[in-house]
LOKOL-36888 format. One record per residue (C-alpha): residue number from 1; residue in one letter; x, y, z. Coordinates in Angstrom, 2 decimals, always signed. Layout:
// residues N
R    i  aa       c1       c2       c3
R  NUM   a        X        Y        Z
...
END
This chain:
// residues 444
R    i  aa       c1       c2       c3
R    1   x    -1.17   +24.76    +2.68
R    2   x    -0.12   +21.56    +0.76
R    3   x    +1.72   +22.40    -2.34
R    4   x    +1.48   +19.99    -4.76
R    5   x    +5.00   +19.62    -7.07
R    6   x    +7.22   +17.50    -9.03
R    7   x   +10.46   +17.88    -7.51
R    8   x   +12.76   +15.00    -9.02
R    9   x   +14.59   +13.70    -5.87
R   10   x   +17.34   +12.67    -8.22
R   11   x   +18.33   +16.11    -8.91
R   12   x   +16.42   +18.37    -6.40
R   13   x   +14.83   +20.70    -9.63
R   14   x   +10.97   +21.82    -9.35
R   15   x    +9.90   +20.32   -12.53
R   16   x    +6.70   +21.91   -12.50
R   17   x    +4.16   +23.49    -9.89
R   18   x    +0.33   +22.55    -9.63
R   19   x    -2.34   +25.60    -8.09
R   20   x    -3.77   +23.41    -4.88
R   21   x    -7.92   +23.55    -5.83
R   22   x    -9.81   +26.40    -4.16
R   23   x   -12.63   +25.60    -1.77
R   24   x   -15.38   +26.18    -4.45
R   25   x   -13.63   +23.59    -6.76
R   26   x   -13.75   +21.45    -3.46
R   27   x   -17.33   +21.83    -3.01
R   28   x   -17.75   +21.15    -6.88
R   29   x   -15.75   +18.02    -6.89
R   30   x   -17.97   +16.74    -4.11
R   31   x   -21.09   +17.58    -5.61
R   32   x   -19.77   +16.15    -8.80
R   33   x   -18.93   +12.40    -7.49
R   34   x   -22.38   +12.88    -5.24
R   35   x   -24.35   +13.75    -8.06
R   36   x   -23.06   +10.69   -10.69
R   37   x   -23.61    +8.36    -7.95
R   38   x   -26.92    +7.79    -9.07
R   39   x   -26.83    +6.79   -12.38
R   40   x   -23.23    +4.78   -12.44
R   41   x   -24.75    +2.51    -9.37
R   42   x   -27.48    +1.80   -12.39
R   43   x   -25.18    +0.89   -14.62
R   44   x   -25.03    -3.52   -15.12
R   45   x   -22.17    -4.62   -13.76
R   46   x   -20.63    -5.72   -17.21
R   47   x   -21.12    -1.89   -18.41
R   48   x   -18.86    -0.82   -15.31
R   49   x   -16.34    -3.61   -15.61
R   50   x   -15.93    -2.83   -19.50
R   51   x   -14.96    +0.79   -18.59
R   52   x   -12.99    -0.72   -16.07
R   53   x   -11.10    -3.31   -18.18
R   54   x   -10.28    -0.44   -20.81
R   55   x    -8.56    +1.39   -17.46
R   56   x    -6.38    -1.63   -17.03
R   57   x    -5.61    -1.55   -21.26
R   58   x    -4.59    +2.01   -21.41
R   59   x    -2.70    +1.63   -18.31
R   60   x    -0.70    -0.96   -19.86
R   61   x    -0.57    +0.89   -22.96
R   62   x    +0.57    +4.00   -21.63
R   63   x    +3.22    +2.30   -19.21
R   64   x    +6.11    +4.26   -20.12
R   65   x    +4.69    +7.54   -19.84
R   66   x    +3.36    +7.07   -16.94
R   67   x    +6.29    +5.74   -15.55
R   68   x    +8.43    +8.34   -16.63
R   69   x    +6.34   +11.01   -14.65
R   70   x    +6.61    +8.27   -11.29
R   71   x   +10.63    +8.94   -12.02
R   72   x    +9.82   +12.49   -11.77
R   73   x    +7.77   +12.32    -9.14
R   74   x    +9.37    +9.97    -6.26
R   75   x   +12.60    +8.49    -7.84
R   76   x   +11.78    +5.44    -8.93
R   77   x   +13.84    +3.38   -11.12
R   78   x   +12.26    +3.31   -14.53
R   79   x   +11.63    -0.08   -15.18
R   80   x   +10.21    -0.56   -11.63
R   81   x    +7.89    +2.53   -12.65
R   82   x    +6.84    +0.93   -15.44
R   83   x    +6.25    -2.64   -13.88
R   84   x    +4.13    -1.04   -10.94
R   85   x    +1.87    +0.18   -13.82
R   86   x    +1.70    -2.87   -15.60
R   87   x    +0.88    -4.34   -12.46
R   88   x    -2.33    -1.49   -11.97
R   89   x    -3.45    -2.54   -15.23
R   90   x    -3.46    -6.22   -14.16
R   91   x    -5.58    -5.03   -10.86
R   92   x    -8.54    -2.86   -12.74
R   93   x    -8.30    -6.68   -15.37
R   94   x    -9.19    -8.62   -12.33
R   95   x   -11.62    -6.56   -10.96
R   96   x   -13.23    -6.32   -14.58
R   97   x   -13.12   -10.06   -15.23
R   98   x   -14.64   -11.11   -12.24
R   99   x   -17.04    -8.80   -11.32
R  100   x   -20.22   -10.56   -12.20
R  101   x   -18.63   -13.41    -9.87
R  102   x   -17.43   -10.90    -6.86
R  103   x   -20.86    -9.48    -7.37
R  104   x   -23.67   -12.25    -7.95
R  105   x   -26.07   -12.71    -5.09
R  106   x   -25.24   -14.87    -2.37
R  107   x   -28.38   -17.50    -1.49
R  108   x   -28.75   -17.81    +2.61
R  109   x   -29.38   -21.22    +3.47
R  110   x   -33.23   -20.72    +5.51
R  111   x   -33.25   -22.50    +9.09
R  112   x   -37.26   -22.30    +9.13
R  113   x   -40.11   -21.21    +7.08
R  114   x   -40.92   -20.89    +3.42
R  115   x   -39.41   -18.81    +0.85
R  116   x   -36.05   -18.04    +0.33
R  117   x   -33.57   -15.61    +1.08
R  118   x   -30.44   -13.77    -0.14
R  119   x   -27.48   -11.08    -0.17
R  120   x   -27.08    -9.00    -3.22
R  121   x   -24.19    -6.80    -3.42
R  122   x   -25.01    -2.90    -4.62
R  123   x   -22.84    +0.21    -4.09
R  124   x   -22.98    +2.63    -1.30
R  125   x   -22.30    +5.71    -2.63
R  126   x   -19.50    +8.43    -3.57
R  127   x   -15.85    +7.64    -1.65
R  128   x   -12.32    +9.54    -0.85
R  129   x    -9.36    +8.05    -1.44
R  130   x    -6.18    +9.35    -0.15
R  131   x    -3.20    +7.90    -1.85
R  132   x    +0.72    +7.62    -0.80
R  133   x    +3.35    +8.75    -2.77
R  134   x    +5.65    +5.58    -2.91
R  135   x    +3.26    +3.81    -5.58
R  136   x    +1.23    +6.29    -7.37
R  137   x    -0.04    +4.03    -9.63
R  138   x    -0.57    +0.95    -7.67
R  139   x    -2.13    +3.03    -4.96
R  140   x    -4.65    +4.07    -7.30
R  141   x    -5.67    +0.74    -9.15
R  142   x    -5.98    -0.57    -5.50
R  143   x    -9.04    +1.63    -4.52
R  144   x   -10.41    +2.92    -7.53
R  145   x   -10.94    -0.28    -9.40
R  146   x   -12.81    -2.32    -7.37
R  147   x   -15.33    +0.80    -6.15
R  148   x   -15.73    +1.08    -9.12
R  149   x   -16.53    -2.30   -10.55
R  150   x   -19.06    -2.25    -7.62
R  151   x   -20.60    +1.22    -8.55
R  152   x   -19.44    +3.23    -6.03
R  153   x   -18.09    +7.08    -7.32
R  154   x   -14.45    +8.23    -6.40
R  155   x   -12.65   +11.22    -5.33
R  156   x    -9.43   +11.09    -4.99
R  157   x    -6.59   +12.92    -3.17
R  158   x    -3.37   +12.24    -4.02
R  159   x    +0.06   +13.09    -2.60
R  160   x    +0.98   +16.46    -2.95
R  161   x    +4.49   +15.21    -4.88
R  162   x    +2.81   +13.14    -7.42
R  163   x    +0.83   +15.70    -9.14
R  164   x    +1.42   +14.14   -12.43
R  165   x    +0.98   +10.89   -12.64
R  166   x    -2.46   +11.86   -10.83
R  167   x    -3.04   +13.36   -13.47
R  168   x    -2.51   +11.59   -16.16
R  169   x    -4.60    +8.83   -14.41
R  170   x    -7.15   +11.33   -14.50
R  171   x    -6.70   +11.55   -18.12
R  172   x    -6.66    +7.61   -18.60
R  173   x    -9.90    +7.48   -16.76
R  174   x   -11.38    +9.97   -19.10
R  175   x   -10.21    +8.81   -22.40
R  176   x   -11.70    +5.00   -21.00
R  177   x   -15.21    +6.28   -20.68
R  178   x   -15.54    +7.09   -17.50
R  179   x   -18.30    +9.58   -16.60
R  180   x   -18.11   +12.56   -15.51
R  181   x   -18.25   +12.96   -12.06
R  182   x   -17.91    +8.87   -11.62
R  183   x   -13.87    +9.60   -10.49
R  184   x   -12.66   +12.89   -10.04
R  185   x    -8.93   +13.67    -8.66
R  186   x    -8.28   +16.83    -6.86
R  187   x    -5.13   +18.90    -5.56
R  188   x    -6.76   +18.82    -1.85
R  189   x    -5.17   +20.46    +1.66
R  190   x    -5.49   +18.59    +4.47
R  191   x    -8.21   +21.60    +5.77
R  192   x    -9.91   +20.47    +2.53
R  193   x   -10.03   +16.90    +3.12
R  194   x   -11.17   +16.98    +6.85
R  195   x   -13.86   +18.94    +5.31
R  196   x   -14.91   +16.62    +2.42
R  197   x   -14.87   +13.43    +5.07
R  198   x   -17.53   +15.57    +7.04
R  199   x   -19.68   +16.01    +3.90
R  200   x   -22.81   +14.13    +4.36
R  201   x   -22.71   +13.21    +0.92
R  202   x   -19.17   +11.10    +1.10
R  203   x   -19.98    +7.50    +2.36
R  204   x   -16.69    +6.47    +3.17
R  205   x   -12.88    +6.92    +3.03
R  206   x    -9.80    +5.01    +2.49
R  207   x    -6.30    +5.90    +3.18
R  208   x    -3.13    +4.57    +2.41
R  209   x    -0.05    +6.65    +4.29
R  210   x    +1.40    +7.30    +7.82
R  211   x    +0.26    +6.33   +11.22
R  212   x    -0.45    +9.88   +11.91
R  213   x    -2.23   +10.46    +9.19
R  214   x    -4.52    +7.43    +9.92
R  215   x    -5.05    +8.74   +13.05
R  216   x    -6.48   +11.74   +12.22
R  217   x    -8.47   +10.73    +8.75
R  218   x    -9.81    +7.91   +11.47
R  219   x   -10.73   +10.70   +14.39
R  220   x   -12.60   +12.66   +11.48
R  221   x   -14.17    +9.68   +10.07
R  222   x   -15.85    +8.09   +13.28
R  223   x   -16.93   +11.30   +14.58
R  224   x   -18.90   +11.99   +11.04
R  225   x   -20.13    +7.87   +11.26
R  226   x   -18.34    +7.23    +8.22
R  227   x   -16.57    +3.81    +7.11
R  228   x   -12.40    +3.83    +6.71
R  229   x   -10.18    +1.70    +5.18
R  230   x    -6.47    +2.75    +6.62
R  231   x    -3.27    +0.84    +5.45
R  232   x    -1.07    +2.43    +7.20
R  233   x    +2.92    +1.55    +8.31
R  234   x    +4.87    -1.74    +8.78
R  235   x    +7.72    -3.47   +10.43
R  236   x    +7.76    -6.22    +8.45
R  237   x    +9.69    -9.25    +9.73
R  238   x   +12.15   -12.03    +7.27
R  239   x   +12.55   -15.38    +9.09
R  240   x   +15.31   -17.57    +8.44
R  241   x   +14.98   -20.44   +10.35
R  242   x   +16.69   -23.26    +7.99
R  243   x   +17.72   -23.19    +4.14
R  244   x   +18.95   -25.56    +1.71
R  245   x   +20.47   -22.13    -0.50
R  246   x   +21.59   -19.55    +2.22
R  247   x   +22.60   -17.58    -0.67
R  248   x   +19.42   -17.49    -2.75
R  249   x   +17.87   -16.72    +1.06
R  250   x   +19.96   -13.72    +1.58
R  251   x   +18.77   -12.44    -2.34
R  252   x   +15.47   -13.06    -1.39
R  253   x   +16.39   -11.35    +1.86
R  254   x   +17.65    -8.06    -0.02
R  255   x   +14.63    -7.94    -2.67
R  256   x   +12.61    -7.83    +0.03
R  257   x   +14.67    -4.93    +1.75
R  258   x   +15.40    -2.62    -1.30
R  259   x   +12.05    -3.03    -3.61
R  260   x   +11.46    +0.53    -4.18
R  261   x   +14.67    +1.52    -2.47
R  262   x   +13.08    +0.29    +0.53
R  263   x   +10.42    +2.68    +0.45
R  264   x    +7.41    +0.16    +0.43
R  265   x    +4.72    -0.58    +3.61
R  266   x    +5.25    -4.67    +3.42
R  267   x    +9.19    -4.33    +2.76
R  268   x   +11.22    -6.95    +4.73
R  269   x   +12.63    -4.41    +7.77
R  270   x   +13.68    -6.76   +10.30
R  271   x   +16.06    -9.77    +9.54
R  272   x   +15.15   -12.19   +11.94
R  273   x   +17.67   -15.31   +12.07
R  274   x   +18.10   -18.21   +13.82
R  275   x   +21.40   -18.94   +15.48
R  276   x   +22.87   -21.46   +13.94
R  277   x   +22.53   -19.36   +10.78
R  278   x   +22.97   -15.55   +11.91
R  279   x   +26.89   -15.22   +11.39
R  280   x   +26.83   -16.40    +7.95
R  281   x   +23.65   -14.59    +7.21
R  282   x   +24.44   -11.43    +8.20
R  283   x   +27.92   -11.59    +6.50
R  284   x   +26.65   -13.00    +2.93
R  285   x   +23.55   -10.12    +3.70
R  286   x   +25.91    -7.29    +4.76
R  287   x   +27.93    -7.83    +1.67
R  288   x   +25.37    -7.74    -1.00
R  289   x   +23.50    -5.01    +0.32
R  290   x   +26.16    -2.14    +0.34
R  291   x   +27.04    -3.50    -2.96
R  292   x   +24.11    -1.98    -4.64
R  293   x   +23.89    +0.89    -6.48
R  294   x   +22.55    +3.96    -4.91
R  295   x   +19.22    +5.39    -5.19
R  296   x   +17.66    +8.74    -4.20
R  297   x   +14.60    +8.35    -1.42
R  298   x   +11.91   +10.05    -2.49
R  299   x   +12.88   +13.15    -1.03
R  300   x   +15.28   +14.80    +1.34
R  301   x   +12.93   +15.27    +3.83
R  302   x   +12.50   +11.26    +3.81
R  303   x   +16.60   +10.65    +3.65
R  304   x   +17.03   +13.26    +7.12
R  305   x   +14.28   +11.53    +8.70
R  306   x   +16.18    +7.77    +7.99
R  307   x   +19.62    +9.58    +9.26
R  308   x   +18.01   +10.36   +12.48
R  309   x   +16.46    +6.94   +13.45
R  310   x   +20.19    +5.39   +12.00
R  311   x   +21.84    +8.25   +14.46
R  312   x   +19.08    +6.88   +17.13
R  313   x   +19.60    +3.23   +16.56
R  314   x   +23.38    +3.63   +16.86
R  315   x   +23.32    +6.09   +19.53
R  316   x   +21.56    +3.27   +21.54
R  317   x   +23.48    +0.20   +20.83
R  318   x   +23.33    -1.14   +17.68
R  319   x   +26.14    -1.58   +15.22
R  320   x   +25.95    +0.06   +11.81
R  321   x   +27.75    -1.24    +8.55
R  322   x   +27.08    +1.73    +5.72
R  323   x   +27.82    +2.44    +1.88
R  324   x   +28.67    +5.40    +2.95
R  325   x   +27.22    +9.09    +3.47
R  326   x   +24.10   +10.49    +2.56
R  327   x   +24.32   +12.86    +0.25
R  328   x   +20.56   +14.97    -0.50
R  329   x   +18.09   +12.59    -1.03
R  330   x   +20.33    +9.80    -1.63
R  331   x   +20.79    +7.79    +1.00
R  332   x   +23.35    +4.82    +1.53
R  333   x   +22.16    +1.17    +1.74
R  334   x   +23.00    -0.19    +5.99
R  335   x   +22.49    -2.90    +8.40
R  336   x   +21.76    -2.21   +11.78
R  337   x   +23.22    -5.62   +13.79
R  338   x   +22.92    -6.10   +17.66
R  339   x   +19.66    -4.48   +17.46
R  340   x   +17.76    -5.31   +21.02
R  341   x   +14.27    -4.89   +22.63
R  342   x   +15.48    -1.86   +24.21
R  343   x   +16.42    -0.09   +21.21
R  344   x   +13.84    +2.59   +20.40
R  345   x   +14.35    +2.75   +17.11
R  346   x   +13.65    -1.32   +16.96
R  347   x    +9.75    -0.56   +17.38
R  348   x    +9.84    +2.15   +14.27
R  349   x    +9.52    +1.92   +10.29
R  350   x   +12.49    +2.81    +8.33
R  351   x   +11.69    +3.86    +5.03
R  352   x   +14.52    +3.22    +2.92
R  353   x   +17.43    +0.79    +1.93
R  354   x   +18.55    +0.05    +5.61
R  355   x   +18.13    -3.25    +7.55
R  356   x   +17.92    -4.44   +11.17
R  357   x   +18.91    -7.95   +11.91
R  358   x   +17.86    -9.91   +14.65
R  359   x   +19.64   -13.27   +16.47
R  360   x   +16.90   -15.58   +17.31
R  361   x   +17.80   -18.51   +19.51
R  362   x   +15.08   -21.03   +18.34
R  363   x   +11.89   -20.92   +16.33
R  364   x    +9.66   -19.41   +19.60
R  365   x   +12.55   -16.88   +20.09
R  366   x   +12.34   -15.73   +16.29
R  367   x    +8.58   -15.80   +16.66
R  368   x    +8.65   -13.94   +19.65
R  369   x   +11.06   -10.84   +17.53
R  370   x    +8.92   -10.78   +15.14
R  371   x    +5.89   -10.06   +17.00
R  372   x    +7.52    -7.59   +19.56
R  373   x    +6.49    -4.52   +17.37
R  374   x    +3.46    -2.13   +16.91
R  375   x    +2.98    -2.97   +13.40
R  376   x    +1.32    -6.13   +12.26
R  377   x    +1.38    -5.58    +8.26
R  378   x    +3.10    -8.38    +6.56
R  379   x    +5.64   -11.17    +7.09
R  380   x    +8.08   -13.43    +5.35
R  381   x    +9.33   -16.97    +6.93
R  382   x   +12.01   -19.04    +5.09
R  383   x   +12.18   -22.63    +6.48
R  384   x   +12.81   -26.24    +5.12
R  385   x    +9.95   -27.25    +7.09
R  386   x    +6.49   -27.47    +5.80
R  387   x    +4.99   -28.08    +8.81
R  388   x    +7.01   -25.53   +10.79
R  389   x    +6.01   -22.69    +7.88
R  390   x    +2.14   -23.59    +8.73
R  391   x    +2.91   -23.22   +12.42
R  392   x    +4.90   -19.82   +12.39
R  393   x    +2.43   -18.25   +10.37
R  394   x    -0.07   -18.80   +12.43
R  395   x    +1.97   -17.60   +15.33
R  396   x    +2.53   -14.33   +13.92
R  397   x    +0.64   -11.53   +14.49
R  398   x    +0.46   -10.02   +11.36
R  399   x    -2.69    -9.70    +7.75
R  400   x    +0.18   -11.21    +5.46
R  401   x    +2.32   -14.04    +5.69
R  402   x    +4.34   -15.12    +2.76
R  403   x    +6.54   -18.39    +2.73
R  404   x   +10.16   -18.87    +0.97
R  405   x    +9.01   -16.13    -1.58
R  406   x    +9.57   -12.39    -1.81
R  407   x    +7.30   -10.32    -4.56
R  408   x    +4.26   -12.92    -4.42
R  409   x    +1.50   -10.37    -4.33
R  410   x    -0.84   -10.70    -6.70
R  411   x    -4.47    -8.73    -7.65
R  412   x    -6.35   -12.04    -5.84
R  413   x    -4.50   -11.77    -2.83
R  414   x    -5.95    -9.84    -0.12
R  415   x    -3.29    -6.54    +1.27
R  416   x    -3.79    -5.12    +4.71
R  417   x    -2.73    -5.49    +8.19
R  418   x    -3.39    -5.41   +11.99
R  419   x    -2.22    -3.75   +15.38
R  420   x    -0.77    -0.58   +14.39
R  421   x    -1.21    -1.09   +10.21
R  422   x    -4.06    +0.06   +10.16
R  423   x    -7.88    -2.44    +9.37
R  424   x    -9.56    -3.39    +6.44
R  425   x    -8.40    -5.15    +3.01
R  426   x    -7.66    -4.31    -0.27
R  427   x    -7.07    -6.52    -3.63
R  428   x    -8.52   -10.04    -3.97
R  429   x   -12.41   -10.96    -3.30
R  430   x   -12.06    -8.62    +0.68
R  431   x   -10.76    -5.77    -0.86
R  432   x   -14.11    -5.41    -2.68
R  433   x   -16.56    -5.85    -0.02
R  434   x   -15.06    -3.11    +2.08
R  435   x   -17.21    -0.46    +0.43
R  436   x   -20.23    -2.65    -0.71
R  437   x   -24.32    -2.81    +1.21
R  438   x   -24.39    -6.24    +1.54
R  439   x   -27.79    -6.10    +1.55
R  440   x   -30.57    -8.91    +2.56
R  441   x   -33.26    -9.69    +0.91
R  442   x   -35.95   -12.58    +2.19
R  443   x   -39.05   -13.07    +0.11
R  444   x   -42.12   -15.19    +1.72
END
């Protein structure tokens, strides 16, 4: 039984409880986002992405509070709260403002015969989304607004520590004009949810969270025939292979480490340096990083989980440089150096403010580091080199690659991985075909 909860991580208190949903609300929710299928998929597409642009408006409007209830909720610093749901609004803007252009048919060039022929974009029913806890917001605007710019309903499942701001989103959507039934949140177990991706009515399912999750939302999925979008962990690698500014490199190098305490999918995990620039690097790095002020992790759970990979990683080699001692849910900032192949803990996500760092003889070598890991989420390569930026990124085996810049993403810019991050996009013109019949029409 999932128990959904605000426990501030800052302080440990239970802020306030939420009763999980009973099977009968379960099988009403369903029905609900089944049964308003119909008539939203009716709707023009400028009727949708007016209800849609008023999402983004009152999420901008109502920034603070609901970035006072992601403090609550996962620990977030309160101006990053409040950016990641400025940054929601901007997502449900872009889906609103281009709609009619993500959505127009698309003419098929004929090869033979008379007529003409075309795709036309239409919904393809009601969806689940299952939603992380690190960006409760975010997560949200990433799924929700595109479906349902396209016409598709939404249920949504969110993580049993952000009861809150789930539901205030559930408010927003309301008070925006969204119909009933069109997006409906529940307080689901994970019973529940294998159940709902089994409904015949639910046409698909997208989930943002752990590999082991993904596995099993995946199992359920293909065995039911039903579509998933997973975005799942990452290992994400920082390249330095030359700089003009080693010290704007090595901020860049921390932002990309400690946004949301670390606690992000695409963070920058693994510091990945070439030779001639490790030693000064990873002194300049070291430095800065335990210099930061402390932050709780969204939980304890998550800070014991980090202190047994560190224990792990040091147990087998590597060399660790700390803040200092955890303490609850707070956990010190680190860097893990002489990190090697062999090192378990080198093929794992950590989730939270402590790096590994990598010497890379050459440009193949650093390539080579970078790939040798079972995620393939996102990337970041610093270099002086155009031409050798163009070439490493298409080296790497990863969705994202993102060159001498940290914090670049952006509504228009497709998110998602490969290997072990899961398939499927989200944001920009893929993430709204995922869930779309591109259907053909040819007329004689």
């Amino acid at each position: 039984m999932s128990e959904y909860a605000v426990i501030n991580p800052a302080t440990g208190e239970k802020v306030r409880s939420y009763p999980t949903a009973s099977d009968q609300e379960i099988g009403s929710a369903v029905d609900a986002v089944v049964g308003a299928h119909a008539q939203w998929s009716q709707r023009s597409v400028a009727e949708r992405a007016s209800i849609v642009r008023r999402i983004g408006d009152l999420h901008i409007e109502r920034s603070a509070q609901l970035g006072e209830a992601i403090v609550r909720e996962m620990g977030k610093p309160l101006a990053d709260a409040v950016g990641e749901v400025e940054f929601s609004g901007a997502i449900y803007h872009y889906y609103a403002d281009h709609a009619e252009e993500l959505l127009a048919d698309k003419p098929i060039t004929l090869l033979g015969g008379e007529g003409s022929a075309f795709i036309r974009p239409s919904s393809v029913g009601a969806l689940l989304g299952i939603m992380p806890w690190n960006f409760p917001a975010y997560q949200v605007a990433r799924f929700a607004g595109p479906n349902l710019v396209v016409g598709n309903t939404v249920l949504l499942k969110h993580a049993p520590q952000c009861p809150e701001s789930a539901e205030l989103i559930a408010g927003i959507f309301d008070e925006a004009g969204v119909p009933a039934g069109v997006y409906v949140n529940i307080y689901a177990t994970n019973e529940q949810i294998a159940d709902i991706i089994a409904h015949p009515g639910i046409r698909g399912v997208s989930l943002t969270g752990s590999e082991r999750a993904g596995a099993a939302v995946a199992e359920i999925a293909g065995r039911n025939l039903k579509k998933c979008v997973l975005e799942l962990g990452g290992s994400d690698p920082f390249i330095v292979l030359s700089t003009e500014d080693l010290d704007a490199t090595v901020d860049a190098a921390i932002f990309a480490r400690t946004d949301n305490n670390g606690q992000a999918c695409n963070a920058g995990k693994r510091m990945v340096v070439v030779d001639a620039l490790y030693d000064d690097f990873v002194e300049k790095f070291t430095e800065k990083l335990l210099a930061l002020d402390a932050a709780p992790l969204s939980s304890v759970a998550a800070a014991e989980n980090l202190a047994r990979q560190v224990e792990r990683a040091v147990a087998q080699g590597a060399t660790l440089a700390s803040a200092g001692e955890r303490t609850e849910a707070w956990f010190p900032a680190g860097v893990l150096s002489n990190m090697t192949p062999d090192n378990e803990v080198s093929r794992e996500e950590l989730f939270g403010p402590v790096a590994q760092v990598y010497r890379a003889a050459d440009e193949a070598d650093a390539v080579r580091i970078a790939n040798d890991t079972p995620y393939g989420l996102g990337s970041y390569v610093f270099t002086t080199d155009p031409e050798q930026a163009l070439r490493v990124a298409q080296a790497l085996d990863t969705g994202m690659v993102f060159v001498n810049g940290v914090g670049m993403d952006a509504p228009e810019l497709p998110f998602g991985g490969t290997k072990r991050s899961g398939f499927g996009r989200e944001l920009g013109t893929l993430g709204i075909e995922e869930f779309i019949n591109k259907k053909m029409i040819r007329i004689a």
